[in-house]
C-alpha positions in Angstrom: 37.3 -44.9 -8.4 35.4 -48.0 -10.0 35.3 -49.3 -6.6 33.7 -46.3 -4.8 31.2 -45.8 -8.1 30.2 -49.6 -8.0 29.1 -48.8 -4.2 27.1 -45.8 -4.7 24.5 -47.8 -7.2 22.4 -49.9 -4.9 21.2 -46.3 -3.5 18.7 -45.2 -6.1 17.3 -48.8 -6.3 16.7 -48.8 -2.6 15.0 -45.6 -2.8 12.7 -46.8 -5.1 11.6 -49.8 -3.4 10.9 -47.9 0.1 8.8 -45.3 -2.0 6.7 -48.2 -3.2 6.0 -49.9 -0.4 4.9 -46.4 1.4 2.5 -46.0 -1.5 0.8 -49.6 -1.0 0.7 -49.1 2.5 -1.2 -45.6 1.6 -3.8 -47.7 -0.6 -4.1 -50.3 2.0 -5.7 -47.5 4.2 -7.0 -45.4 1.7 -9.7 -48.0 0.2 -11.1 -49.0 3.4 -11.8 -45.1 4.6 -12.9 -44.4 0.9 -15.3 -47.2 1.2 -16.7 -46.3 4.8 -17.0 -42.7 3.5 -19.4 -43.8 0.8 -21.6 -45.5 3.3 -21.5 -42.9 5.4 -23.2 -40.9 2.2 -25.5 -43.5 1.2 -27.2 -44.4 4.9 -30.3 -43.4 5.4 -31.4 -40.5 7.6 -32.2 -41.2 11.2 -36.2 -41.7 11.8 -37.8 -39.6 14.7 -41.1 -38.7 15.7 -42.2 -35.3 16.1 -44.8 -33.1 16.9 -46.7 -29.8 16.4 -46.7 -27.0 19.1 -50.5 -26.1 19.2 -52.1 -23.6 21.0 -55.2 -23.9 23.8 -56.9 -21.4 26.0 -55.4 -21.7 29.2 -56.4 -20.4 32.6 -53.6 -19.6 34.3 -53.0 -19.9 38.1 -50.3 -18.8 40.8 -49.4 -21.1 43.2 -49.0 -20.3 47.0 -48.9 -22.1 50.9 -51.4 -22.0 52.8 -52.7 -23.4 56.2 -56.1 -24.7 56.9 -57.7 -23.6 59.9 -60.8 -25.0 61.3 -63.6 -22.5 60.8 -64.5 -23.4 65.1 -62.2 -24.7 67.1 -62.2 -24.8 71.1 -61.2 -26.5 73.9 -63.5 -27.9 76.9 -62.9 -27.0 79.8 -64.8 -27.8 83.2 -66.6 -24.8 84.2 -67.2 -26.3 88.0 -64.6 -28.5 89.9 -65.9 -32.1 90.8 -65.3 -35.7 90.4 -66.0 -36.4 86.2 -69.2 -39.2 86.6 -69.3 -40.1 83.2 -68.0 -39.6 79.7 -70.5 -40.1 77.1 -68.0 -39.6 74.0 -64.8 -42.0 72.4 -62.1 -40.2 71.2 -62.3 -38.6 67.8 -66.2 -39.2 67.7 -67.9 -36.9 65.4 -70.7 -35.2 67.4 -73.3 -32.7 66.5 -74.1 -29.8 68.4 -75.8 -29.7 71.6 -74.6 -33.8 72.2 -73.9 -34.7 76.2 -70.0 -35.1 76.4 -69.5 -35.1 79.7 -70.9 -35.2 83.1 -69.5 -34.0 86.4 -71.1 -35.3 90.1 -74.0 -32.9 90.7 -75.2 -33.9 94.0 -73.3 -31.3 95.7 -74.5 -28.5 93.3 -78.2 -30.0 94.0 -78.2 -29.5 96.9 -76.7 -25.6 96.5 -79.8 -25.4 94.7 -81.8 -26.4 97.3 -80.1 -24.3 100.2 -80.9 -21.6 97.7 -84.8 -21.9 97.4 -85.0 -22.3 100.9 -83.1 -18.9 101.8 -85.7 -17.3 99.4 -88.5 -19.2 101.2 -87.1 -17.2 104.0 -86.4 -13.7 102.5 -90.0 -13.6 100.8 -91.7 -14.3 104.6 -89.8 -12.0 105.5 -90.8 -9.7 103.3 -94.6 -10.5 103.8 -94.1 -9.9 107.7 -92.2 -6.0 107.0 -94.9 -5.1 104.6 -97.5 -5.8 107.5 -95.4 -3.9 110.2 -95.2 -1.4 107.5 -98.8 -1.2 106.8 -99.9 -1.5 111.0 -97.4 1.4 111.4 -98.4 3.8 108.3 -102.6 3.5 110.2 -100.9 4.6 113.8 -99.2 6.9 112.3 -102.2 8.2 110.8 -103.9 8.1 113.9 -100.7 10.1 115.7 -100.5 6.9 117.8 -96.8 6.3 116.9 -93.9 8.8 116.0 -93.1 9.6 112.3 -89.9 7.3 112.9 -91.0 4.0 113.9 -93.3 3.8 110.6 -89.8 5.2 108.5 -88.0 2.3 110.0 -90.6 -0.1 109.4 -90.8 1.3 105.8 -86.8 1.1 105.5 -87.3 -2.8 106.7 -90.0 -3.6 103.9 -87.0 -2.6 101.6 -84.3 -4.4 103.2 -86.7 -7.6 103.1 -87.3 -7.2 99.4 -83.4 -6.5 98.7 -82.8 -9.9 100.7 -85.9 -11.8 98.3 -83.4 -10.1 95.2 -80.3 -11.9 96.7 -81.9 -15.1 97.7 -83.2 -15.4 93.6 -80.2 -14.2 92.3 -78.2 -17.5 94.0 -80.9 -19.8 93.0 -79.6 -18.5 89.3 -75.9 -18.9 89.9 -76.7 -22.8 91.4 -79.0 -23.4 88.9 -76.3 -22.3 86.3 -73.4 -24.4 88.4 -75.9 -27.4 88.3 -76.6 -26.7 84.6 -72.0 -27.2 83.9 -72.0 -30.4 85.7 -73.1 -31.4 82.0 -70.7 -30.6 79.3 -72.9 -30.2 75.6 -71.1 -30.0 72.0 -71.3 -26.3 71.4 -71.1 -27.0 67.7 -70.6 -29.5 65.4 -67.6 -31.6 65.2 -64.8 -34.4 65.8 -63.5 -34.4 69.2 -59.6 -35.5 69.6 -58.5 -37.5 72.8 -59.7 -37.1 75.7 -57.2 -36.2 78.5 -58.8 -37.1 81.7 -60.7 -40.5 83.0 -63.9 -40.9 85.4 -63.4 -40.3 88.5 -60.7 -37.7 88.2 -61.0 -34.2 89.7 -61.6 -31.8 87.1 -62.3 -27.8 87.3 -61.8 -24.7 85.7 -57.9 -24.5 86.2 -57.6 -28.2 85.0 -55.9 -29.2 81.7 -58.9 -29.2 79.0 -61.0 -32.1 78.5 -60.9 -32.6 74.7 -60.4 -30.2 71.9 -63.6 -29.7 70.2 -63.2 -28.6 66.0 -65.4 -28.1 63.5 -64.2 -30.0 59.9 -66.6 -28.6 57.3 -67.0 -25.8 56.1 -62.9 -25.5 56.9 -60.8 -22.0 56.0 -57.4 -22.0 54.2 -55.1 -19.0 55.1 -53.0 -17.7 52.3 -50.3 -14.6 51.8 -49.9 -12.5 48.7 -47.2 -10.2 48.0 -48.2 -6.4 47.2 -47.6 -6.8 43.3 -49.7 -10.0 43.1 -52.9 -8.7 45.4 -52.8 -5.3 43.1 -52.7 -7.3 39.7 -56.2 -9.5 41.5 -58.3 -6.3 42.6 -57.3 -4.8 39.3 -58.5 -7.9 37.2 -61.4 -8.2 39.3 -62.4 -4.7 39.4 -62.4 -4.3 43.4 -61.3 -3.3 46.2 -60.1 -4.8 49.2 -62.8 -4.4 51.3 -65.4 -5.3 48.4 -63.1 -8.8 47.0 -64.2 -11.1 49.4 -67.8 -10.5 48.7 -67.4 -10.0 45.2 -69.2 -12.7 42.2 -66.3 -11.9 40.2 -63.6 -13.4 42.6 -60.9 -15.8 41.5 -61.6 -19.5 41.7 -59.4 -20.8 44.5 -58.2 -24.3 44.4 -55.9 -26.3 46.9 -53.3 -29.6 46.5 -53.2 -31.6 49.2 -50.1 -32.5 51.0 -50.2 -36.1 48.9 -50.1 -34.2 45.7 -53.6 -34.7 45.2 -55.8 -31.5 43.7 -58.9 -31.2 46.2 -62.1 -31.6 43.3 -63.6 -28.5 45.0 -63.6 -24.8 44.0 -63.1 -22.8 47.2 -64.3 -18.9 47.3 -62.6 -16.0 48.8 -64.0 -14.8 52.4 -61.7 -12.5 54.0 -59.0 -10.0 53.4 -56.5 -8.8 55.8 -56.7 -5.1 56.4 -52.8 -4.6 56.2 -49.5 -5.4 54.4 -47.4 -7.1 56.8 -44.4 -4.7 57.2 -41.9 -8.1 57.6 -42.9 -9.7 55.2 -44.4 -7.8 52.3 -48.0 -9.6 52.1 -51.5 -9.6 52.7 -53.5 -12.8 54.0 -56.6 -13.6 52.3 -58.9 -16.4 53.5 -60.4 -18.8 51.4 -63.5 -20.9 52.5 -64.2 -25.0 51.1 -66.7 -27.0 51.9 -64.3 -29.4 52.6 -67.5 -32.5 51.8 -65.0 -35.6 52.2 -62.7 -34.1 55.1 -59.2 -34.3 53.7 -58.3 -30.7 54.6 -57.5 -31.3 58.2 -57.0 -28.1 60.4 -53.3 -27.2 60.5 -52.3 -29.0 57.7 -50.1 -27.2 55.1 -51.3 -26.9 51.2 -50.4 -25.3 47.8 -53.1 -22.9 47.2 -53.9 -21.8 43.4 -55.5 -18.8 42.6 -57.0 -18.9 38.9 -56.8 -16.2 36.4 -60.8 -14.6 35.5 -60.1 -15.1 32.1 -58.3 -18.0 30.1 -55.3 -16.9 27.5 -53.8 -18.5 24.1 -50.6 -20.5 25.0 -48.4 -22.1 23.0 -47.8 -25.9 24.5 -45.9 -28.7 23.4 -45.2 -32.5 24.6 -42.9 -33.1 27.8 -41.4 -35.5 26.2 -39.9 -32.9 23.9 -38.2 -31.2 26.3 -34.0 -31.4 27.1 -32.0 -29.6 29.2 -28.2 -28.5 29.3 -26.2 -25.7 31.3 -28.3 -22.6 29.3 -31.4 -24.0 30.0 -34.1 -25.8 28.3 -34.4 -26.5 25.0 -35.9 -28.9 22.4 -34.7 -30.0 18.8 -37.0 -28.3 16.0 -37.4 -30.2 12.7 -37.4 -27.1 9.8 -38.7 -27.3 6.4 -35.6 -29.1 5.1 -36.0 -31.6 7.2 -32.9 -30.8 9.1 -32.7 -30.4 13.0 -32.3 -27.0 14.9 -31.7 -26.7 18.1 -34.5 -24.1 19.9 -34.1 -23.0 23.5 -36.9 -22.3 25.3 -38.8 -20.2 28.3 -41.5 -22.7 29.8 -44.1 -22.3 32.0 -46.4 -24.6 34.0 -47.3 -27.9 33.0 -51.1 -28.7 31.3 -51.2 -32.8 31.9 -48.3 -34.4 29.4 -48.1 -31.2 28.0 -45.6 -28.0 28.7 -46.8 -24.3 28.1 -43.9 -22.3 26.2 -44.1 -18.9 26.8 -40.5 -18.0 24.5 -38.9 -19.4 21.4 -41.1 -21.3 19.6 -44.3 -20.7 17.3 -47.7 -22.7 16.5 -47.1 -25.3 14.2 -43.7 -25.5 14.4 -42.3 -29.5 14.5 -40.3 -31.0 17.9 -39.0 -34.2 18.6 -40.4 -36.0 21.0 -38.8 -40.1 20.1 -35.4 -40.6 18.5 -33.7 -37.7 20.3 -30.5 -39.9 20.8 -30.0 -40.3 17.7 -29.9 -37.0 15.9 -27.8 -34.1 16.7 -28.4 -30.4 15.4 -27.4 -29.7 11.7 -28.0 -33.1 10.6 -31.0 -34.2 8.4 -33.8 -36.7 9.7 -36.4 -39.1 8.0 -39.7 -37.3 10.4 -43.1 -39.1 10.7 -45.8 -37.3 12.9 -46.3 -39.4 16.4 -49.5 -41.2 16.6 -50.6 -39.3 19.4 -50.9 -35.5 18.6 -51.1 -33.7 21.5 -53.9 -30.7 21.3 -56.6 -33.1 19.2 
């Protein structure tokens, strides 16, 4: 029994050293934590910048494609077939109306010409020798020397010779007018593109065009509207359809060119289609530039931007405010208590560095726009105004 008892009392004394040891390994950990915790609560709050949504007036325009199309445009074509003498043009000269482009060999139209005058030399003598028979025939006749037909077909003659003087003038204008296309003028103002054909070939009406001929200024732009957007411009305008392209009270009409750069001209409203296209639900309206510096090139594709008459308040803040995550966009508010809140947002277009906000946030109210990555929402924040206010 003594034996068995004098076993059992190391036990408790074992216990009691493995319960101290856990405990200083528990204050071994504990201090650090309790330490890190404290200057966790003593740091400082995270500096950002922020700044004020403002409002602005803003005009605000709808974008659209459009195509420019040269307000002339043609192709020249030989009216008369002949050998092409000379060509008085380069390729993409700029000419001005009524310019020589083009000559074709007139020697044998010349002397179509000449053939011409001579028939009607002929016809007219010819004429001149009915209208005596005519005249020696109506005195016999008087005189009941001759019968009552020979001075009728001496009369019908007299009108056969001066049907024949008719014809014989009437080809001297169709070679004087085949002579007059063996030159090929500018029929308006333009830049000519290249020229297909070389000196000395064959050329004719049912030849391949010589050069395409357009006109770059004034130029048109051609645009489409849906039924909802051309009802909401006649009703802010006050028009009709018929009425809107001569109206003063039109929208401004500006286009981006296919760089990205905005054209610095205000084009005006000149035409508007009669009907809704059935396929495709719109209207095509035509606006006009004046297109001074040539960078709207016919055919070329551009956005289009029809401006609002009159400007509205908006709400805008930075770009550099604004995040986005799977619900959309959003941007971190800085509230009274200097604590962040995260706001999400319905945006509109952009106004330089700025972003209109049509949703979700007021005038005055605080964003950040530096130090985003290092504030989260619910936390507080040490918040100076950025140097730059937008809006100023």
């Amino acid at each position: 029994m003594s034996l068995e008892f004098n076993e059992l009392l190391p036990r408790p004394h074992r216990v009691v050293g493995a319960a101290s040891v856990y405990l200083a390994l528990i204050a071994c950990f504990a201090l650090p934590h309790a330490a890190m915790a404290q200057d966790q609560a003593e740091a400082p709050a995270p500096k950002v910048s922020i700044a004020a949504a403002y409002t602005e007036e803003i005009t605000e325009a709808a974008t659209f494609i459009g195509r420019a199309e040269a307000t002339d445009k043609v192709d020249i074509i030989a009216r008369v077939s002949g050998f092409l003498d000379s060509q008085n043009v380069e390729d993409g000269a700029l000419v001005k109306q009524g310019d020589l482009l083009f000559t074709i060999e007139p020697d044998l139209y010349q002397a179509t010409l000449e053939a011409r005058k001579a028939d009607l030399d002929r016809a007219e003598a010819n004429l001149e020798l009915a209208k005596v028979d005519l005249a020696r025939k109506e005195e016999l006749y008087k005189r009941e020397a001759t019968p009552e037909s020979e001075r009728d077909i001496a009369r019908a003659s007299e009108l056969v010779a001066e049907a024949e003087v008719k014809a014989a003038n009437a080809a001297i204008q169709q070679a004087e007018l085949d002579l007059s296309y063996t030159e090929i003028h500018a029929p308006f103002s333009g830049r000519i593109g290249r020229v297909t054909t070389s000196v000395g070939d064959v050329v004719g009406p049912t030849n391949p065009p010589l050069v395409t001929l357009v006109s770059e200024a004034p130029i048109y732009v051609n645009f489409s509207l849906n039924e909802k957007q051309f009802t909401t411009v006649l009703e802010q305008v006050g028009e009709n359809p018929a009425s809107l392209a001569e109206s003063n009270k039109s929208p401004n009409v500006h286009v981006t060119l296919p760089n990205g750069t905005a054209l610095d001209e205000t084009g005006e409203i000149v035409f508007v289609d009669n009907r809704i296209d059935p396929l495709t639900g719109a209207i095509t309206l035509r606006a006009e530039f004046d297109n001074a510096q040539r960078l709207i090139v016919d055919g070329a594709f551009v956005n289009v931007q029809i401006e609002a008459l009159e400007p509205t308040l908006q709400v805008l803040v930075p770009q550099a405010a604004l995040q986005r995550d799977q619900r959309g966009d959003f941007v971190l508010v800085v509230n009274d208590q200097q604590m962040v809140e995260q706001r999400y947002i319905t945006t509109g277009d952009t106004v330089g560095t700025a972003i209109i906000v049509t949703d979700g946030l007021r005038e005055g109210e605080s964003v950040i726009v530096e130090g985003l990555q290092r504030v989260r929402p619910g936390v507080a924040v040490d918040a100076v105004v950025a140097s730059e206010q937008p809006g100023e």
